[in-house]
C-alpha positions in Angstrom: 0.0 0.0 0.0 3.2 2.7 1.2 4.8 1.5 -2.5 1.6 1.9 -4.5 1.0 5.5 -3.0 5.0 6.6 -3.9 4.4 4.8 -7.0 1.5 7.4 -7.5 3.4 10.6 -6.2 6.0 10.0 -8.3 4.1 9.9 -11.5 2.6 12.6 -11.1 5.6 14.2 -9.9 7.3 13.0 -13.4 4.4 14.1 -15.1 4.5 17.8 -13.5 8.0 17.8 -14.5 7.6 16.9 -18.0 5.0 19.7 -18.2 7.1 22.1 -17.0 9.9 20.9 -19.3 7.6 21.0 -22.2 6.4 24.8 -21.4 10.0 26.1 -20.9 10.7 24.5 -24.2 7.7 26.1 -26.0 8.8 29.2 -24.4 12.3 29.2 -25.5 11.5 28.1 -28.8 8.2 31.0 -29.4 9.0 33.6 -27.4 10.5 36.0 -30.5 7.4 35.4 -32.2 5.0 35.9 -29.2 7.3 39.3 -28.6 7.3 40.5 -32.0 3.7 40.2 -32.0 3.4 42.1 -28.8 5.2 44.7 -30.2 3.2 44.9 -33.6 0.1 45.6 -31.6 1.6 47.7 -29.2 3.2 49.7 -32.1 -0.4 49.4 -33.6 -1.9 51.4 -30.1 0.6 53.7 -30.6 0.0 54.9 -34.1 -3.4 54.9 -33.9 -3.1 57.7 -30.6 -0.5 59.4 -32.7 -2.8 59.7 -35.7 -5.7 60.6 -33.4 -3.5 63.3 -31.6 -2.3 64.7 -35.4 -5.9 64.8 -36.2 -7.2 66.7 -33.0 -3.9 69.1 -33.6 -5.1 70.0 -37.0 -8.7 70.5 -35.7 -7.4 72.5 -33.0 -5.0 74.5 -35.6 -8.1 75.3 -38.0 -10.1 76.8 -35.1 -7.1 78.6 -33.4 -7.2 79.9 -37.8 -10.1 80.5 -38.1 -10.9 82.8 -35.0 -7.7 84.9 -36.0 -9.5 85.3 -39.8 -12.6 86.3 -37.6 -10.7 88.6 -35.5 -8.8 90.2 -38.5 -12.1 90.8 -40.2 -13.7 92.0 -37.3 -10.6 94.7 -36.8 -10.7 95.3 -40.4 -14.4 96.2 -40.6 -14.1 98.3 -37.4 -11.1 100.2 -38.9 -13.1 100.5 -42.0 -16.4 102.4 -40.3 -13.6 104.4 -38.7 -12.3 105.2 -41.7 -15.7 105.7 -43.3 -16.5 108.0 -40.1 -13.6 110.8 -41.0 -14.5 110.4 -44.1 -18.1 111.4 -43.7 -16.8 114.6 -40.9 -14.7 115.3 -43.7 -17.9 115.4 -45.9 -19.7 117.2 -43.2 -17.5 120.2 -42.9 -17.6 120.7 -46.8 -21.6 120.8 -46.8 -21.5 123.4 -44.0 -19.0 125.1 -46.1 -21.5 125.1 -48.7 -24.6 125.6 -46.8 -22.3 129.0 -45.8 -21.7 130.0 -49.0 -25.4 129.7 -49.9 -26.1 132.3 -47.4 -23.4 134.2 -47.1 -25.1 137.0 -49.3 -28.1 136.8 -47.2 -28.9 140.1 -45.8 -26.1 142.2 -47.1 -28.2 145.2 -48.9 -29.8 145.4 -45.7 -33.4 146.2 -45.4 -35.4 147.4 -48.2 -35.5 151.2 -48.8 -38.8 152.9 -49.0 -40.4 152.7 -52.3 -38.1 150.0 -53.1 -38.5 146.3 -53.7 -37.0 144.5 -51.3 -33.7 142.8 -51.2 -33.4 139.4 -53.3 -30.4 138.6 -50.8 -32.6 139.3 -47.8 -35.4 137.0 -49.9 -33.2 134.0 -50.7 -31.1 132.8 -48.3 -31.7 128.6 -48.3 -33.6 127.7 -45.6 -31.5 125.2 -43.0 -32.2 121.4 -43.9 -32.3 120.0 -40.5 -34.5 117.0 -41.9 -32.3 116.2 -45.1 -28.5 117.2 -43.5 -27.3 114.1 -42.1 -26.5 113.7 -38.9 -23.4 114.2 -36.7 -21.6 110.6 -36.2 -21.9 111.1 -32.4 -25.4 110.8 -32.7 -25.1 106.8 -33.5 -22.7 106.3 -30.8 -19.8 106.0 -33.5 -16.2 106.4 -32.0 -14.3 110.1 -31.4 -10.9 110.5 -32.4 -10.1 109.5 -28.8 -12.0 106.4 -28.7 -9.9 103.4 -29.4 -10.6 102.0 -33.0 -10.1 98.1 -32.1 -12.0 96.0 -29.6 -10.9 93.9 -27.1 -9.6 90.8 -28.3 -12.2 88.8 -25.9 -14.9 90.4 -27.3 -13.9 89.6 -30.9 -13.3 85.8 -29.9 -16.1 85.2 -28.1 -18.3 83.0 -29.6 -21.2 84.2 -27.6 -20.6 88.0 -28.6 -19.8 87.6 -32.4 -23.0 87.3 -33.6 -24.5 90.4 -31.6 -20.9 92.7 -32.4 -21.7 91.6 -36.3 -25.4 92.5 -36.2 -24.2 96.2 -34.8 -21.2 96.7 -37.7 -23.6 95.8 -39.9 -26.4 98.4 -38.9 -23.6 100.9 -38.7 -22.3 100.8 -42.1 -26.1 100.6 -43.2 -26.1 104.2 -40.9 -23.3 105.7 -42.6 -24.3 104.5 -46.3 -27.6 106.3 -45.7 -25.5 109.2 -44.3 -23.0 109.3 -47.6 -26.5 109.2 -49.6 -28.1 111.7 -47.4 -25.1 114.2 -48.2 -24.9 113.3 -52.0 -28.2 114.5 -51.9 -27.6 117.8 -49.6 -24.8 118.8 -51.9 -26.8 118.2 -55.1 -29.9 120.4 -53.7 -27.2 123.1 -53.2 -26.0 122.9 -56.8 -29.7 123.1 -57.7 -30.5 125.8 -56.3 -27.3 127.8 -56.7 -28.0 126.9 -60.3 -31.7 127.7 -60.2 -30.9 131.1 -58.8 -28.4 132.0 -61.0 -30.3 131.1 -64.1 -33.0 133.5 -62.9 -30.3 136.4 -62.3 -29.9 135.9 -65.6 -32.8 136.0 -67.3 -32.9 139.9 -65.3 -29.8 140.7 -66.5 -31.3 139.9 -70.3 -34.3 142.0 -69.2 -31.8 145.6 -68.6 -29.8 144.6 -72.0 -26.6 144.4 -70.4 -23.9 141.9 -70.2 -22.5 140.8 -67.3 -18.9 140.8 -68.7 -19.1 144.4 -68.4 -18.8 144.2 -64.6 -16.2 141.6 -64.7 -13.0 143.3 -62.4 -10.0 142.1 -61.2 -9.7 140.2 -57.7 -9.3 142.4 -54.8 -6.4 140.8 -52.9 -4.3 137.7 -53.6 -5.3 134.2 -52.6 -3.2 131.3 -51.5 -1.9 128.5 -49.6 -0.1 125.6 -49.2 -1.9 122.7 -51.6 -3.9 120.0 -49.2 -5.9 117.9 -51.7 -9.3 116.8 -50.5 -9.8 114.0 -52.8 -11.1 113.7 -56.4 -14.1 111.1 -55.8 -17.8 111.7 -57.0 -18.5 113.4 -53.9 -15.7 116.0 -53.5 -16.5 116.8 -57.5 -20.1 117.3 -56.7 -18.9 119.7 -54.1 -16.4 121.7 -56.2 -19.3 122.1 -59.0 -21.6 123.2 -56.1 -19.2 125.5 -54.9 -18.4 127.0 -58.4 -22.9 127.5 -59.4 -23.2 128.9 -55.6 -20.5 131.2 -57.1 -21.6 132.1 -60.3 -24.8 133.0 -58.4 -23.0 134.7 -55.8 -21.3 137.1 -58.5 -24.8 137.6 -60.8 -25.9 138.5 -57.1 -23.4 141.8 -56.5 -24.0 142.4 -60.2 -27.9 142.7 -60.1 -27.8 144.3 -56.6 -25.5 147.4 -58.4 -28.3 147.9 -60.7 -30.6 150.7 -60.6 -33.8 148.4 -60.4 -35.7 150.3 -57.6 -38.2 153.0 -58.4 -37.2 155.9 -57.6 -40.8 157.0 -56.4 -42.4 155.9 -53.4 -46.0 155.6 -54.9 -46.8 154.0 -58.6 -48.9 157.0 -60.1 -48.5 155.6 -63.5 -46.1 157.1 -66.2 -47.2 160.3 -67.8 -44.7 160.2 -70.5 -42.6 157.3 -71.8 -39.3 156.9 -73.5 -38.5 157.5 -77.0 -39.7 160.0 -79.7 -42.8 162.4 -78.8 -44.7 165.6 -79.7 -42.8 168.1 -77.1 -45.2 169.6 -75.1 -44.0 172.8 -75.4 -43.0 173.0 -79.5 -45.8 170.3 -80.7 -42.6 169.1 -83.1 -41.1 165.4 -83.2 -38.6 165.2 -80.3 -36.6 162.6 -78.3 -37.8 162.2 -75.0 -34.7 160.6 -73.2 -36.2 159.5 -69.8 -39.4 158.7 -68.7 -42.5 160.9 -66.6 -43.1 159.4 -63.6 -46.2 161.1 -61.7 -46.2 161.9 -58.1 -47.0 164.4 -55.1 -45.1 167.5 -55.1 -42.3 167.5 -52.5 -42.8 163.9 -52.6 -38.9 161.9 -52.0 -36.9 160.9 -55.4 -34.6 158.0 -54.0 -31.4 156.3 -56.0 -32.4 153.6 -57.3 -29.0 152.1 -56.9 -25.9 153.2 -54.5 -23.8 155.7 -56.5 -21.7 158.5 -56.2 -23.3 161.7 -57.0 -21.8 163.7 -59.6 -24.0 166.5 -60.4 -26.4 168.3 -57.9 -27.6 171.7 -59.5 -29.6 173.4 -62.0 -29.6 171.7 -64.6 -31.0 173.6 -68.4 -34.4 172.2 -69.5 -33.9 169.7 -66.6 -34.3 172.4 -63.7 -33.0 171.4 -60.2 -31.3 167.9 -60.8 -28.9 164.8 -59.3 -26.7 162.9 -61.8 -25.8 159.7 -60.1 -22.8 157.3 -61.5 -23.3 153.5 -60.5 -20.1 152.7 -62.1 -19.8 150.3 -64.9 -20.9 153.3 -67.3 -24.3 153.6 -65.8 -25.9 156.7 -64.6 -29.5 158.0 -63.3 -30.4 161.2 -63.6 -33.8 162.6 -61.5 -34.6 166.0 -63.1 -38.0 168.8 -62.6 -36.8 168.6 -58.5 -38.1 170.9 -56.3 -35.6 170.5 -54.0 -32.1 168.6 -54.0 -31.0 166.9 -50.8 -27.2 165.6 -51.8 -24.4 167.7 -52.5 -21.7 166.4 -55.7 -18.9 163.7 -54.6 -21.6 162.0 -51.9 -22.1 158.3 -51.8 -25.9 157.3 -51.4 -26.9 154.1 -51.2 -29.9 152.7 -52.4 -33.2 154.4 -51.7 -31.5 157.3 -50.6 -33.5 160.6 -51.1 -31.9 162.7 -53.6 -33.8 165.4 -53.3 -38.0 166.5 -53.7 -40.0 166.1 -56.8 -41.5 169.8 -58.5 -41.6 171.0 -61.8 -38.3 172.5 -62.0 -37.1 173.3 -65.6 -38.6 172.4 -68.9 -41.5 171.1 -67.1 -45.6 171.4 -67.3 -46.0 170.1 -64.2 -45.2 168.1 -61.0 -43.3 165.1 -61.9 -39.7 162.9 -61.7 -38.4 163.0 -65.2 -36.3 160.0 -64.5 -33.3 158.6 -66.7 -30.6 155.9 -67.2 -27.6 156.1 -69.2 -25.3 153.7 -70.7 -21.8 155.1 -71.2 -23.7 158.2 -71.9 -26.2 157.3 -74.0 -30.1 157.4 -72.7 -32.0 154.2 -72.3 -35.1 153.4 -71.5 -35.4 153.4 -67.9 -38.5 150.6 -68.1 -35.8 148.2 -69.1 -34.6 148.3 -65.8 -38.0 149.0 -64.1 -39.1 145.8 -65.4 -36.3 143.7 -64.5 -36.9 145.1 -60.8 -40.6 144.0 -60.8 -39.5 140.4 -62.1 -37.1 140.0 -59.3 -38.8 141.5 -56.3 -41.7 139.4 -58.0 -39.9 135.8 -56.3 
């Protein structure tokens, strides 16, 4: 029984043995391969985390991209409206410039003189445009030149803000393109009515028969100045065009103001004698009568119908008590018949002045203003003028 139990133990001792022997011999003789392929999948792991690292880098290095592109076109849009902002001050300075020159003339003649129309100047200065100027840039809460044109860089990057800091560039350049439009506009009304204005000061100038190169003089004064262009788009064009109508105006202005349109009578009693050739009341022959008859109140005020300088002030021939005035340019009145004479030879009157008192001085049947203008010395008729008066006090 003892031998048949060690019998036993030592089988299965021989058999543990010849398992272990057979496992250290499969070990030795596969452990490369078991190893290489170990390695291979390990090797495997590790590519696959390095190609999902490369992956998430690139991802990462698009979005990183991508927010600077975002950023650079949110700092170049800002710097844009800033840009567009001076531009558009730039724009508004010109229009009040213009706007100044429309009515700079406003006013200067003063008020009308009795018996006189009134003053076209005083009559047509533009009225403001508070509805059509645009407004200041301050108004939309658009940066001062002591504001800081970029944002903050969080505010750009934030993907919470973007949208909302998008939506407001967006409705400011929609503010400042109505704005440029709003001034395009301003600026072309200007023009227009520079234009408008000057187009009817000619048309009275063609009513007096007198060219307006005659009053053409030389520049009081030199101009000058160091040259600091102001660009050469559509806008700043419209403005220099503007700038010369409201000019061409501005000179048919001082032309037609110089003329002697007033009546030089108070009251309108009708004419009792016109221009031209008549039976003289006194020989019944064919004469030239080289004025017209204005009637009147004796003692009644004859007034200058233009500022002059006087140049005669006495007794006068067939004329009787009468004032010569000289309005330059080769144009002279002459008020004849006067009872009275109130201005001395070498005086300045302006217009509306009294000159003296209507009588019937002279060559004369009656009370009346025997009334004349002169062109370089010869007699025109005086209705010319009369009627270019009536058309422009009739505005």
């Amino acid at each position: 029984m003892v031998r048949r139990r060690t019998l036993v133990l030592a089988g299965i001792a021989f058999a543990g043995l010849c398992l272990w022997a057979s496992a250290a011999t499969w070990f030795i003789v596969f452990r490369d391969a078991a190893l290489a392929r170990f390695m291979e999948r390990q090797g495997a792991m590790q590519y696959a985390y390095e190609e999902r690292i490369s992956a998430l880098r690139a991802r990462l290095d698009r979005v990183a991209t991508q927010k600077l592109l975002e950023q650079d076109g949110v700092e170049t849009r800002l710097a844009d409206i800033a840009g567009r902002q001076v531009a558009l001050e730039g724009r508004q300075a010109m229009i009040a410039g213009l706007v100044e020159q429309a009515g700079a003339a406003a006013g200067e003649d003063g008020p009308a003189p009795a018996g006189g129309w009134p003053s076209r100047d005083a009559r047509s200065a533009p009225a403001p445009l508070p509805a059509q100027m645009p407004p200041t840039p301050e108004s939309l809460g658009l940066r001062t030149e002591a504001d800081d044109v970029a944002p903050a860089p969080s505010l750009a990057l934030s993907p919470a803000l973007s949208p909302g800091l998008s939506t407001r560039m967006a409705m400011l350049e929609h503010a400042l393109d109505g704005f440029e439009a709003r001034q395009s506009r301003a600026v072309g009304r200007l023009a227009a009515d520079g234009r408008s204005e000057a187009a009817r000061l000619r048309g009275v100038m063609a009513e007096t028969g007198l060219d307006a190169r005659r009053f053409a003089t030389a520049r009081i004064g030199g101009i000058g100045g160091p040259l600091v262009p102001a660009g050469s788009g559509p806008f700043e064009s419209a403005v220099l065009q503007a700038q010369r109508d409201l000019g061409e105006r501005d000179s048919l202005r001082r032309i037609v103001g110089s003329l002697p349109l007033r009546r030089p009578v108070a009251a309108d009693g009708g004419l009792s004698s016109t221009f031209g050739y008549r039976a003289d009341p006194f020989t019944r022959g064919l004469a030239l009568h080289t004025g017209i008859d204005l009637r009147s109140e004796y003692g009644a005020p004859a007034r200058a119908t233009a500022a002059g300088t006087v140049t005669q002030a006495d007794y006068a021939g067939g004329y009787g008590n009468m004032v010569e005035v000289d309005h330059g340019h080769g144009l002279v009145t002459r008020y004849a018949h006067l009872s009275a004479i109130t201005v001395v030879p070498g005086q300045s009157v302006a217009a509306g002045q009294m000159v003296g008192r209507i009588g019937s001085t002279g060559r004369s049947t009656g009370t009346h203003l025997h009334y004349e203008t002169r062109i370089d010395g010869e007699p025109v008729d005086p209705q010319r003028f009369l009627r270019a008066g009536a058309r422009l006090a009739a505005r």
